[in-house]
N, CA, C, O and CB atoms as a CASP TS submission, in Angstrom:
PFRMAT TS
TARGET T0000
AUTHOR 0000-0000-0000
METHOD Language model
MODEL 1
PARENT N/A
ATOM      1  N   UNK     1     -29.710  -2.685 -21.303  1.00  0.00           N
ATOM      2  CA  UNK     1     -29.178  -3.712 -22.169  1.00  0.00           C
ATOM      3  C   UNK     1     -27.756  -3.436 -22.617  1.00  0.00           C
ATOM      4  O   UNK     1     -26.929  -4.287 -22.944  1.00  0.00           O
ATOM      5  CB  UNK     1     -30.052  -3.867 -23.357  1.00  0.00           C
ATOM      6  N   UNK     2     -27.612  -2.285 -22.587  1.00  0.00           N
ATOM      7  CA  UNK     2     -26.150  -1.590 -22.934  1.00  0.00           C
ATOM      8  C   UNK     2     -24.693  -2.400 -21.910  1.00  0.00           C
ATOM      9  O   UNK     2     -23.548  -2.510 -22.347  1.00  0.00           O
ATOM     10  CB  UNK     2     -26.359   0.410 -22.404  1.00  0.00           C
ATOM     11  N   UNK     3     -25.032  -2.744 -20.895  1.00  0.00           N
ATOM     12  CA  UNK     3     -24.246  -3.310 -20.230  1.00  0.00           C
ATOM     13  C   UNK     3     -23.940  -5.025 -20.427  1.00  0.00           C
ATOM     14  O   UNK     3     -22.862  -5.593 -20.254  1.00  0.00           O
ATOM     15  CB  UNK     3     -24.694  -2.914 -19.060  1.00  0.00           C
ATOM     16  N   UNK     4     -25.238  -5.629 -20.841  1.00  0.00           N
ATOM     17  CA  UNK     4     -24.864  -6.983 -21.483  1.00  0.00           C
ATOM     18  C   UNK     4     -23.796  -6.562 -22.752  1.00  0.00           C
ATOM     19  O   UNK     4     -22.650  -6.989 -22.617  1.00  0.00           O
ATOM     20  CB  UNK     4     -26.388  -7.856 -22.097  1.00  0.00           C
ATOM     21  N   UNK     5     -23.936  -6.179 -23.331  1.00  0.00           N
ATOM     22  CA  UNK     5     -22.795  -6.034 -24.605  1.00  0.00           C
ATOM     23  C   UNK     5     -21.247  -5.864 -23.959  1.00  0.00           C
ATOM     24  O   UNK     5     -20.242  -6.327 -24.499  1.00  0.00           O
ATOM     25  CB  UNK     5     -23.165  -4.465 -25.661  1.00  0.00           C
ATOM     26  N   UNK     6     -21.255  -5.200 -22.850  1.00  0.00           N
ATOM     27  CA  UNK     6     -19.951  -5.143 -22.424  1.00  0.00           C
ATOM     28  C   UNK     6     -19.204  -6.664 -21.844  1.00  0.00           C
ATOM     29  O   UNK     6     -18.036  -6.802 -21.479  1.00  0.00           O
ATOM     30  CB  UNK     6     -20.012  -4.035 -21.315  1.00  0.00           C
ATOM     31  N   UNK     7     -20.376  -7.796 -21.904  1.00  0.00           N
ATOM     32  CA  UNK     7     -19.666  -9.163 -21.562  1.00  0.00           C
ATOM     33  C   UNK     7     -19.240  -9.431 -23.317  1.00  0.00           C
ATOM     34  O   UNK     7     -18.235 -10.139 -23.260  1.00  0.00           O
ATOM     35  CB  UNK     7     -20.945 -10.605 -20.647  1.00  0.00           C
ATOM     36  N   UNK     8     -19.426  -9.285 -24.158  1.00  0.00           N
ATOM     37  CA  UNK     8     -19.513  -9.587 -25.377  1.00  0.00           C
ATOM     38  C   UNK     8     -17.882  -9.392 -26.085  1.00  0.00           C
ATOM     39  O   UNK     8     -17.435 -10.176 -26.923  1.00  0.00           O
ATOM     40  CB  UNK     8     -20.706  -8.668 -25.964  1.00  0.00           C
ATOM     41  N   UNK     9     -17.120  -8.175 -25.550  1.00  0.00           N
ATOM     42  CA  UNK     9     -16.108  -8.192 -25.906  1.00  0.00           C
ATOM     43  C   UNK     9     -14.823  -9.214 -24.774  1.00  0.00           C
ATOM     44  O   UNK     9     -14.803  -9.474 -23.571  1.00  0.00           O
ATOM     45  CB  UNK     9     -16.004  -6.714 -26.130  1.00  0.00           C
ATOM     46  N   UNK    10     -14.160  -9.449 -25.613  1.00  0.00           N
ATOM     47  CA  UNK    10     -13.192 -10.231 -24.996  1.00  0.00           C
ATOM     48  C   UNK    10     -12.646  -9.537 -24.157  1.00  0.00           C
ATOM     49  O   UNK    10     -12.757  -9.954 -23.004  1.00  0.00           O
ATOM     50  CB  UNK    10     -12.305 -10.772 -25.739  1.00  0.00           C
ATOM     51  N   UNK    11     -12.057  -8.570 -24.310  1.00  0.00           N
ATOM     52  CA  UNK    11     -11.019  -8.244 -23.410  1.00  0.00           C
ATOM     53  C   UNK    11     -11.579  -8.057 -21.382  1.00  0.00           C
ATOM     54  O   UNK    11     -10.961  -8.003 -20.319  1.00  0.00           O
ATOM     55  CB  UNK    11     -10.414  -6.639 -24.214  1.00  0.00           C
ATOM     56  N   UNK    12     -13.040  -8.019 -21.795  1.00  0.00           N
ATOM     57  CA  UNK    12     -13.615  -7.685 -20.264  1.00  0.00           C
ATOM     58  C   UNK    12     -14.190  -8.680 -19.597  1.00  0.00           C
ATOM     59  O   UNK    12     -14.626  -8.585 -18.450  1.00  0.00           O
ATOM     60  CB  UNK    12     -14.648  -6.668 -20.201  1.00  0.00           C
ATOM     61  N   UNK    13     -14.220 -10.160 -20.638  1.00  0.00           N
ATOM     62  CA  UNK    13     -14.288 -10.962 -19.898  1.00  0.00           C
ATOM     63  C   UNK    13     -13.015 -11.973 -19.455  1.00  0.00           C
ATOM     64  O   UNK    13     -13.171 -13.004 -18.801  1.00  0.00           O
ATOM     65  CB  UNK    13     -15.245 -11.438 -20.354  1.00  0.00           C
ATOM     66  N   UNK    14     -11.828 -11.508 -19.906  1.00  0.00           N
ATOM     67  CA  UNK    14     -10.881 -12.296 -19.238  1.00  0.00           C
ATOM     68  C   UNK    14     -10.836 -12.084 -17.669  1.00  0.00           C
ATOM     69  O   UNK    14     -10.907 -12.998 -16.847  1.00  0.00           O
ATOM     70  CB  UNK    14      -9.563 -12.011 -19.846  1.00  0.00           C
ATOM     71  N   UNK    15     -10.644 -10.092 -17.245  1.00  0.00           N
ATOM     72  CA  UNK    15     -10.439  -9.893 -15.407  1.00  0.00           C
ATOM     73  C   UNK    15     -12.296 -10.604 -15.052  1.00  0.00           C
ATOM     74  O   UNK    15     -12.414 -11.147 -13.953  1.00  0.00           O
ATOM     75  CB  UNK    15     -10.122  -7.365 -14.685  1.00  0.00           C
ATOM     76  N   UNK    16     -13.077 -10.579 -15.604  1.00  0.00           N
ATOM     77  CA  UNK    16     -14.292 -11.381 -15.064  1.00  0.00           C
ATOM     78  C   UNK    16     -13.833 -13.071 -14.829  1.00  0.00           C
ATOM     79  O   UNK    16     -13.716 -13.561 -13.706  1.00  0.00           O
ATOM     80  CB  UNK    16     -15.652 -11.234 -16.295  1.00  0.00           C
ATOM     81  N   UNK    17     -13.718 -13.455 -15.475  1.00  0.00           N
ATOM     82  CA  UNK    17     -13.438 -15.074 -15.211  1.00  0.00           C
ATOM     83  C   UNK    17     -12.482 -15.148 -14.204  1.00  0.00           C
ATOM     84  O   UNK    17     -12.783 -15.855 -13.242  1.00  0.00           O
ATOM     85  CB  UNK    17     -12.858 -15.937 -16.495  1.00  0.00           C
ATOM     86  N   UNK    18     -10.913 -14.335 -14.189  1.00  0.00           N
ATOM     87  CA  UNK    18     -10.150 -14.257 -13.054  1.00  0.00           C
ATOM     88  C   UNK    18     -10.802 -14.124 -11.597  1.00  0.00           C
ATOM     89  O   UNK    18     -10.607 -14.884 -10.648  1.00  0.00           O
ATOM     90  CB  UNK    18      -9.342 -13.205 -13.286  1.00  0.00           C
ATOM     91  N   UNK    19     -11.544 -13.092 -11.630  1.00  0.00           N
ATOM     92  CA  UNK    19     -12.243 -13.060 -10.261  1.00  0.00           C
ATOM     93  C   UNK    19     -13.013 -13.801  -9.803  1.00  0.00           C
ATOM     94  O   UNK    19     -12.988 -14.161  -8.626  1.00  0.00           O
ATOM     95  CB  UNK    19     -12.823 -12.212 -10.047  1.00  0.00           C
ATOM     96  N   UNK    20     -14.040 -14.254 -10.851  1.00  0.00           N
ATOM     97  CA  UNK    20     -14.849 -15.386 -10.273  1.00  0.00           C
ATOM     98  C   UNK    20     -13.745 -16.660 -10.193  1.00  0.00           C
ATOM     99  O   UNK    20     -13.942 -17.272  -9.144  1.00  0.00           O
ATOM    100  CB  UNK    20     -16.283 -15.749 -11.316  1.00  0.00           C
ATOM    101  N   UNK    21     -13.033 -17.039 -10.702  1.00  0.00           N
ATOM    102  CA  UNK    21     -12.058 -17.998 -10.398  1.00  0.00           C
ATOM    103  C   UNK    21     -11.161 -18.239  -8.981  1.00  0.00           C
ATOM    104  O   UNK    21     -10.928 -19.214  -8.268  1.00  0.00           O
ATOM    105  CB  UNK    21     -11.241 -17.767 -11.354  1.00  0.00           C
ATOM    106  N   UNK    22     -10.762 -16.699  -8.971  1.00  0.00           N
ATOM    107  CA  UNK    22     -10.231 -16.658  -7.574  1.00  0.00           C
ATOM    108  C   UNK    22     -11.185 -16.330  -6.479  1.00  0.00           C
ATOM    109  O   UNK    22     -10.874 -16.554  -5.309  1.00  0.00           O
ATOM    110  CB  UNK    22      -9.173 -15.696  -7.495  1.00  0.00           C
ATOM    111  N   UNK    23     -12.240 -15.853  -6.777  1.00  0.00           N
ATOM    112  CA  UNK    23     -13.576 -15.915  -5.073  1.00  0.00           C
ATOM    113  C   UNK    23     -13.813 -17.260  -5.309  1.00  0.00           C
ATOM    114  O   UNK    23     -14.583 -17.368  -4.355  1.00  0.00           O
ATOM    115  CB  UNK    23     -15.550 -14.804  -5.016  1.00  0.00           C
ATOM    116  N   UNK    24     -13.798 -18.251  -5.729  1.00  0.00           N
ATOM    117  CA  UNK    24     -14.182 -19.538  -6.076  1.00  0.00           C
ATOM    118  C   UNK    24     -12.990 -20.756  -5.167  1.00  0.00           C
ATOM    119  O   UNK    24     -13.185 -21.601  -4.293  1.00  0.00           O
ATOM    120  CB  UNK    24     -14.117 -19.574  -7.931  1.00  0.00           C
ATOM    121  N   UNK    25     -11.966 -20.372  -5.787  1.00  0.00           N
ATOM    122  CA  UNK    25     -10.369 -20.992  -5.103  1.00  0.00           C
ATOM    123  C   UNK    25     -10.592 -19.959  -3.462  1.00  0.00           C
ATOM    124  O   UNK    25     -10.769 -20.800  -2.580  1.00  0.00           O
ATOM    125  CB  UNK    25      -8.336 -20.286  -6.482  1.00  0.00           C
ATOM    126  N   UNK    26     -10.621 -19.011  -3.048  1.00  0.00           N
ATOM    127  CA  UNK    26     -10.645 -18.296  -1.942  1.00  0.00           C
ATOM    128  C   UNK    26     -11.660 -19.085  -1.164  1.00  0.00           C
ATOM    129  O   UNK    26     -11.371 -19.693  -0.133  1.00  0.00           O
ATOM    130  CB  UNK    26     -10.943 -16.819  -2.169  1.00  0.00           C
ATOM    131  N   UNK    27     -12.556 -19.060  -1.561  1.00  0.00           N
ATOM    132  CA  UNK    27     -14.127 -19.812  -0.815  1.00  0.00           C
ATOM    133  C   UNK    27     -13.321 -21.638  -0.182  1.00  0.00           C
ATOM    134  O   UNK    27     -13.183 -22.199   0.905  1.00  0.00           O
ATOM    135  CB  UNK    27     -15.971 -20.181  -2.758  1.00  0.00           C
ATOM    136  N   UNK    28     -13.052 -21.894  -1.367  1.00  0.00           N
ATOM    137  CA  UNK    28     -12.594 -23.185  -1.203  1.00  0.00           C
ATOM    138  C   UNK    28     -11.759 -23.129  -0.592  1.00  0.00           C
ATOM    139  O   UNK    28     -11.809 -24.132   0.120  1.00  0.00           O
ATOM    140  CB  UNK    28     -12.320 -23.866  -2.084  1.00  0.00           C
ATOM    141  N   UNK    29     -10.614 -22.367  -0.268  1.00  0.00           N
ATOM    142  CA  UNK    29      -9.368 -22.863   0.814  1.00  0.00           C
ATOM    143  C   UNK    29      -9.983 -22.214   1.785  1.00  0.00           C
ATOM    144  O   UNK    29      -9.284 -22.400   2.782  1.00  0.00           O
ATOM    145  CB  UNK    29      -7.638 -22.403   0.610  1.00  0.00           C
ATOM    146  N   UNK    30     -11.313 -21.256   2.197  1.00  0.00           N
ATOM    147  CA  UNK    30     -11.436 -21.026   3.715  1.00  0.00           C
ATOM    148  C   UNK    30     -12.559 -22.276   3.774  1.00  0.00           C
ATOM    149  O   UNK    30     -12.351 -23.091   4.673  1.00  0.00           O
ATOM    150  CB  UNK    30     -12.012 -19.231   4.306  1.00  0.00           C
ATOM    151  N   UNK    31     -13.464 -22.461   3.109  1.00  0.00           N
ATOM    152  CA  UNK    31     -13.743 -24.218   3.144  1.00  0.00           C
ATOM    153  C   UNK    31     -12.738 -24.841   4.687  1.00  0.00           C
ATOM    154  O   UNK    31     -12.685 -25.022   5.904  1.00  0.00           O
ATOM    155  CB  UNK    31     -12.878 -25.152   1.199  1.00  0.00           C
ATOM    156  N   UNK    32     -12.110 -24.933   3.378  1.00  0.00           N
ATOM    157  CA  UNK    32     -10.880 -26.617   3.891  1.00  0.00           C
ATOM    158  C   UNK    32     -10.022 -26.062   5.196  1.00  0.00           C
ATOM    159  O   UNK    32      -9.480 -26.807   6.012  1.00  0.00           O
ATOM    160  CB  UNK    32      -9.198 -27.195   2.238  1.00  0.00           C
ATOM    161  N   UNK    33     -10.000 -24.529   5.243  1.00  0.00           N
ATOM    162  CA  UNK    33      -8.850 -24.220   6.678  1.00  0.00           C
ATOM    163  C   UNK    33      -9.677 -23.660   7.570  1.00  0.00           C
ATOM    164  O   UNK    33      -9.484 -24.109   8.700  1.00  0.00           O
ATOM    165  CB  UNK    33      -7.444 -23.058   6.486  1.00  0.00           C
ATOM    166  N   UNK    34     -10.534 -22.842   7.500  1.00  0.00           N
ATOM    167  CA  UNK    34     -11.783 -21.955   8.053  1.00  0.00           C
ATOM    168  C   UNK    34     -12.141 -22.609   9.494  1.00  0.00           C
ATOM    169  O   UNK    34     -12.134 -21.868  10.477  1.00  0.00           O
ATOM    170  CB  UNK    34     -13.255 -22.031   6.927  1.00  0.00           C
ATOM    171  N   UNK    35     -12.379 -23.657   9.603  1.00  0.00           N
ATOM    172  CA  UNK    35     -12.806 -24.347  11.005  1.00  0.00           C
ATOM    173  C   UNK    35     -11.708 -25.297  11.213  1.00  0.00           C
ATOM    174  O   UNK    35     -11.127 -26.038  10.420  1.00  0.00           O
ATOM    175  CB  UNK    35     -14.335 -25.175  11.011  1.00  0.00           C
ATOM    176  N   UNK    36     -11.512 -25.027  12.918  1.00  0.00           N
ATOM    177  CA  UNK    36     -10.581 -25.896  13.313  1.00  0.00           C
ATOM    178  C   UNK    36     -10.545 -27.308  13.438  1.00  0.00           C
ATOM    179  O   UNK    36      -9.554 -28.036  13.373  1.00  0.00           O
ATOM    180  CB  UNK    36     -10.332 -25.567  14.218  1.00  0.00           C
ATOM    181  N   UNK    37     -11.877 -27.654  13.647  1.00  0.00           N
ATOM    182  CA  UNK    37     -12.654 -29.313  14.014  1.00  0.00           C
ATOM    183  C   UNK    37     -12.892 -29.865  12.200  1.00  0.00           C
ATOM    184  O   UNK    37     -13.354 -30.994  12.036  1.00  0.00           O
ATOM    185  CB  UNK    37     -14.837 -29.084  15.182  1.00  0.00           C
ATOM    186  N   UNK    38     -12.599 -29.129  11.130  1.00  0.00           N
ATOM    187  CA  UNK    38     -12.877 -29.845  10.017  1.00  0.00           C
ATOM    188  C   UNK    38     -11.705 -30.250   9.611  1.00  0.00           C
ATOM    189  O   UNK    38     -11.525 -31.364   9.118  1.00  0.00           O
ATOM    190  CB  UNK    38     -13.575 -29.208   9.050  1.00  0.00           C
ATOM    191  N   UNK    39     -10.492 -29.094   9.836  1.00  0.00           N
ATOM    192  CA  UNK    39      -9.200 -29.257   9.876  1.00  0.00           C
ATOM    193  C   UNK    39      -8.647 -30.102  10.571  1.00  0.00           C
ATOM    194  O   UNK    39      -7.524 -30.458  10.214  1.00  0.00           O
ATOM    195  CB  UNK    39      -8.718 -28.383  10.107  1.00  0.00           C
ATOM    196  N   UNK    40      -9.301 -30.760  11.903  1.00  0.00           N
ATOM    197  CA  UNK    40      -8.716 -31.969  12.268  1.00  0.00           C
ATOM    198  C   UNK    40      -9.085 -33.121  11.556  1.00  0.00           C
ATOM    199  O   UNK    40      -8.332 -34.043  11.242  1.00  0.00           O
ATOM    200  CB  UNK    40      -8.929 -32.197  13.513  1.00  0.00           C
ATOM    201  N   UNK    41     -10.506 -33.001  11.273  1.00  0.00           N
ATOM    202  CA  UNK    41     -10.904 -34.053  10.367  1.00  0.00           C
ATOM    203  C   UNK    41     -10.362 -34.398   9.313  1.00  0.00           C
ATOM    204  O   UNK    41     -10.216 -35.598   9.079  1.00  0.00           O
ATOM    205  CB  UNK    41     -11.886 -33.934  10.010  1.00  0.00           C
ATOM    206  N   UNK    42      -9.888 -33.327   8.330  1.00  0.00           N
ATOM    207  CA  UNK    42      -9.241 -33.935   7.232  1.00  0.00           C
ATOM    208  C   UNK    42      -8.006 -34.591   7.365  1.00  0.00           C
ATOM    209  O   UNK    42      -7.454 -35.373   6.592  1.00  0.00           O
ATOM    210  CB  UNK    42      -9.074 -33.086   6.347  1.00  0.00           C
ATOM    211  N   UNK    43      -7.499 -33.968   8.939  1.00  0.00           N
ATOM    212  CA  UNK    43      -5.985 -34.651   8.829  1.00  0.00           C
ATOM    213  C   UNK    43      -5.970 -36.301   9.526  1.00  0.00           C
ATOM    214  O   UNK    43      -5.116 -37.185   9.595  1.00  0.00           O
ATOM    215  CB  UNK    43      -4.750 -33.531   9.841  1.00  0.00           C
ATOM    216  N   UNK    44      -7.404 -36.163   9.981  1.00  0.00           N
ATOM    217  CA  UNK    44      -7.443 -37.896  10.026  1.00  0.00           C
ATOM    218  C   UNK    44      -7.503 -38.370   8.528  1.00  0.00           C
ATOM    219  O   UNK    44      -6.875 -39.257   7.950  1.00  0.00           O
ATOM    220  CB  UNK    44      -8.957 -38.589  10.911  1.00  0.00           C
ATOM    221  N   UNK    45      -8.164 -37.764   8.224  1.00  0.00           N
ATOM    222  CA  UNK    45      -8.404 -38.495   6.548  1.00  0.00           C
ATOM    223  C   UNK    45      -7.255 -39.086   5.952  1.00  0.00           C
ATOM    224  O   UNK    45      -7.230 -40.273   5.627  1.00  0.00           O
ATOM    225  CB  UNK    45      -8.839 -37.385   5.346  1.00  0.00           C
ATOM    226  N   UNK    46      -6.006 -38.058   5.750  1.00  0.00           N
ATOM    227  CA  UNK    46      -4.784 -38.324   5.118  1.00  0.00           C
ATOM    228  C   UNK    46      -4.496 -39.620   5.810  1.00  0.00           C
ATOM    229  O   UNK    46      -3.347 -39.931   5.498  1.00  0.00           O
ATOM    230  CB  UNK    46      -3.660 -37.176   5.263  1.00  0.00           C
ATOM    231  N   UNK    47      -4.886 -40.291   6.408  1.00  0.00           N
ATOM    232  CA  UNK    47      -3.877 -42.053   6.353  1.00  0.00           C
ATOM    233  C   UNK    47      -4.976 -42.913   6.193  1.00  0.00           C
ATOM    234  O   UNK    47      -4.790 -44.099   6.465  1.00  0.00           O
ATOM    235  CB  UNK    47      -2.846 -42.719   8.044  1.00  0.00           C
ATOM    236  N   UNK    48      -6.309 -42.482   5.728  1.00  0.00           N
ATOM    237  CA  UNK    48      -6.624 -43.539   5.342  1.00  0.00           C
ATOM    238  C   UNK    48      -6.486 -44.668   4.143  1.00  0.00           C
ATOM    239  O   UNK    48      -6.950 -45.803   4.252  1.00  0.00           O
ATOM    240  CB  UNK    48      -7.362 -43.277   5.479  1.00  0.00           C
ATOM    241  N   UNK    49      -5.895 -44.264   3.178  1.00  0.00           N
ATOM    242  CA  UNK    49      -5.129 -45.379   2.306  1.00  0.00           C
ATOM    243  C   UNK    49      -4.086 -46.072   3.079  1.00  0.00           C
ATOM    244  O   UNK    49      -3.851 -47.210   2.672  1.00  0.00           O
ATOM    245  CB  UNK    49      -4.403 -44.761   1.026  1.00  0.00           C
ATOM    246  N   UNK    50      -3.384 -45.660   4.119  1.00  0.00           N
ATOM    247  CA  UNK    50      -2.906 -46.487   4.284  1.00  0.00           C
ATOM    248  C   UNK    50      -3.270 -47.822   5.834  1.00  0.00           C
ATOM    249  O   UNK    50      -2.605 -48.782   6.223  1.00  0.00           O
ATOM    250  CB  UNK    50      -1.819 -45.767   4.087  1.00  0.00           C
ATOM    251  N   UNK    51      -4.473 -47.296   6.278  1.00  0.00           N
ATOM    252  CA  UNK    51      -5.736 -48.463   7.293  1.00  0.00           C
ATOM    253  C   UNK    51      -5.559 -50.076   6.991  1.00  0.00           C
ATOM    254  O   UNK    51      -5.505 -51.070   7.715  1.00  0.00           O
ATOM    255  CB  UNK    51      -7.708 -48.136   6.724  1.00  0.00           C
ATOM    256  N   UNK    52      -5.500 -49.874   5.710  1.00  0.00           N
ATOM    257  CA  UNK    52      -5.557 -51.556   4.874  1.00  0.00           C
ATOM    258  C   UNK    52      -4.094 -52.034   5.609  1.00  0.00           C
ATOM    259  O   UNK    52      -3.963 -52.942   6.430  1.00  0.00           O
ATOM    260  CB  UNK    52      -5.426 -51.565   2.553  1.00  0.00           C
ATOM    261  N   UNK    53      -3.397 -51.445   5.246  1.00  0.00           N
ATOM    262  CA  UNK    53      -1.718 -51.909   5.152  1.00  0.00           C
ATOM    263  C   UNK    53      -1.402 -52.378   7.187  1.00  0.00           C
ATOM    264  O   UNK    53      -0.925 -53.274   7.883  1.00  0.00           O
ATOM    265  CB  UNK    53      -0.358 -49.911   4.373  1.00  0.00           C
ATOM    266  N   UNK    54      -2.092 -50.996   7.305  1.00  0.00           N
ATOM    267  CA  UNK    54      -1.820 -51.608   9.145  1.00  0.00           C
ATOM    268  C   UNK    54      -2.632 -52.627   9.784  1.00  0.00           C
ATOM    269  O   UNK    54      -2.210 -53.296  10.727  1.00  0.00           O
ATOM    270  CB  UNK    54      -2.092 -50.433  10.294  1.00  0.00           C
ATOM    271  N   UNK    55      -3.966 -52.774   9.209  1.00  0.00           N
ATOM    272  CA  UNK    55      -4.823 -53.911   9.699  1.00  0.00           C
ATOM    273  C   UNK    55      -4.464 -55.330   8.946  1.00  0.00           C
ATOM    274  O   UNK    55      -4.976 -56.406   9.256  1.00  0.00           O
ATOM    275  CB  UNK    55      -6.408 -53.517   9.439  1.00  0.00           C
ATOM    276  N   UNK    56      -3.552 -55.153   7.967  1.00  0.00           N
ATOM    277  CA  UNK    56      -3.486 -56.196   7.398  1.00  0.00           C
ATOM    278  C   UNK    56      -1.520 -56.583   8.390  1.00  0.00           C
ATOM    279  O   UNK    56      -1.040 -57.702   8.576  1.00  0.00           O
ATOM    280  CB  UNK    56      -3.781 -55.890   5.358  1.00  0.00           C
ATOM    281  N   UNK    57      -1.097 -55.681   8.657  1.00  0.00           N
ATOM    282  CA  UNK    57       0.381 -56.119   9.927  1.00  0.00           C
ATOM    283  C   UNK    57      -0.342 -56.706  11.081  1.00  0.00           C
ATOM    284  O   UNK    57       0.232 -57.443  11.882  1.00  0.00           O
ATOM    285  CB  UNK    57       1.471 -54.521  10.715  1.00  0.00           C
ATOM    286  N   UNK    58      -1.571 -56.394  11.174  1.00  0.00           N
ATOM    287  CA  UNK    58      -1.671 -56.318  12.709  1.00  0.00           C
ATOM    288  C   UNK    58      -2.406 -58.085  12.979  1.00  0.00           C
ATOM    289  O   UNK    58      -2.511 -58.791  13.982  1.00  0.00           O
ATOM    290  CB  UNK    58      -2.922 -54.677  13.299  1.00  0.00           C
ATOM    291  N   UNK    59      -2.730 -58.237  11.765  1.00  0.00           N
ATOM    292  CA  UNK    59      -3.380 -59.606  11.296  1.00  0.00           C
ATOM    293  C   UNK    59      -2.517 -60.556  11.455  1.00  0.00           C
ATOM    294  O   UNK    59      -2.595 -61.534  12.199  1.00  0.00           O
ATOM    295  CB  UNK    59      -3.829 -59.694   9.894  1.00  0.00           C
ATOM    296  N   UNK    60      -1.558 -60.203  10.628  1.00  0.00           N
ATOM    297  CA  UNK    60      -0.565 -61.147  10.275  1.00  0.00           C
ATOM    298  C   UNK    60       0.491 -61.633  11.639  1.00  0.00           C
ATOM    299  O   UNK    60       1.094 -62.695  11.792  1.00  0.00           O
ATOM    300  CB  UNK    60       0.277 -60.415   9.038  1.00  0.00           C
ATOM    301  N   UNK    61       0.429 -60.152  12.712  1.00  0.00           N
ATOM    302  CA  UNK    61       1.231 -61.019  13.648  1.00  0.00           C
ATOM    303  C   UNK    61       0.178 -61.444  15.002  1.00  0.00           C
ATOM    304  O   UNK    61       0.574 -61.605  16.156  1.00  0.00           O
ATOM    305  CB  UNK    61       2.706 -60.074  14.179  1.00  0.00           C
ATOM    306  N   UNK    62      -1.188 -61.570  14.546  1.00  0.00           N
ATOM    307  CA  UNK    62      -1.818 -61.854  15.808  1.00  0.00           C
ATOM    308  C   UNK    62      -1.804 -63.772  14.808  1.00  0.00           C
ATOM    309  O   UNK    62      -1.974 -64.715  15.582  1.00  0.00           O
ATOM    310  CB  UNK    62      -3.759 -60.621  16.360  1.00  0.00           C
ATOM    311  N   UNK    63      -1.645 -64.092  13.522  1.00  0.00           N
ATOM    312  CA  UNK    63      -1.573 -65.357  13.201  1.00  0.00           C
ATOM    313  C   UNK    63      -0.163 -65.933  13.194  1.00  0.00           C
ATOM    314  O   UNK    63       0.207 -66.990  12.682  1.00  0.00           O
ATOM    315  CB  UNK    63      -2.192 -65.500  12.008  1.00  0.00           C
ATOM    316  N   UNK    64       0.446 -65.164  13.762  1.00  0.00           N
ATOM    317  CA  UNK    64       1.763 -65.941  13.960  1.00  0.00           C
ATOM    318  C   UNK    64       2.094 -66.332  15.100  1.00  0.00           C
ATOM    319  O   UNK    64       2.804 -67.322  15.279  1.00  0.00           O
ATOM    320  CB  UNK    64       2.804 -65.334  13.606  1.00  0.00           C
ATOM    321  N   UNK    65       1.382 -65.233  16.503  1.00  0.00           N
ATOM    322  CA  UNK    65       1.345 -65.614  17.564  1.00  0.00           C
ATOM    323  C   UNK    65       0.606 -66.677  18.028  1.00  0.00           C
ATOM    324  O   UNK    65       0.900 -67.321  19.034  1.00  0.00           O
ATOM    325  CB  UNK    65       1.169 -64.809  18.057  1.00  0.00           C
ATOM    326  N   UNK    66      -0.350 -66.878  17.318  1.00  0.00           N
ATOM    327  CA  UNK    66      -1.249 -68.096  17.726  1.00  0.00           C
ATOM    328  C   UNK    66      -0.605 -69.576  17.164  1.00  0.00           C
ATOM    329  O   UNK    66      -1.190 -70.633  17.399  1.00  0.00           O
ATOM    330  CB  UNK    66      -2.861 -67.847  17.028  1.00  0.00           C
TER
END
């Protein structure tokens, strides 16, 4: 039980929260870079806000051609 008390003072849980913070951020960027095929995936992702904007050009000049 002697070792629960040592979360109790402040000063030893600040480098505790740091570490779990950063294995946490670490986990997460090999997440997101870690595989090459997810890494392509996300970089399709990045234009999808802009899908609307090109299907809505591509509209507009197939009704002008007609």
């Amino acid at each position: 039980m002697e070792w629960l008390m040592w979360f109790t003072k402040f000063e030893n849980t600040k480098p505790l929260a740091m570490l779990i913070f950063l294995t946490v951020f670490l986990l997460i960027l090999y997440y997101v870079y870690g595989s090459r095929r997810r890494g392509q995936q996300l970089e399709t992702f990045k234009n999808i806000p802009f899908l609307d904007d090109i299907q809505g050009e591509i509209q507009d000049e197939k009704g002008k051609q007609s």
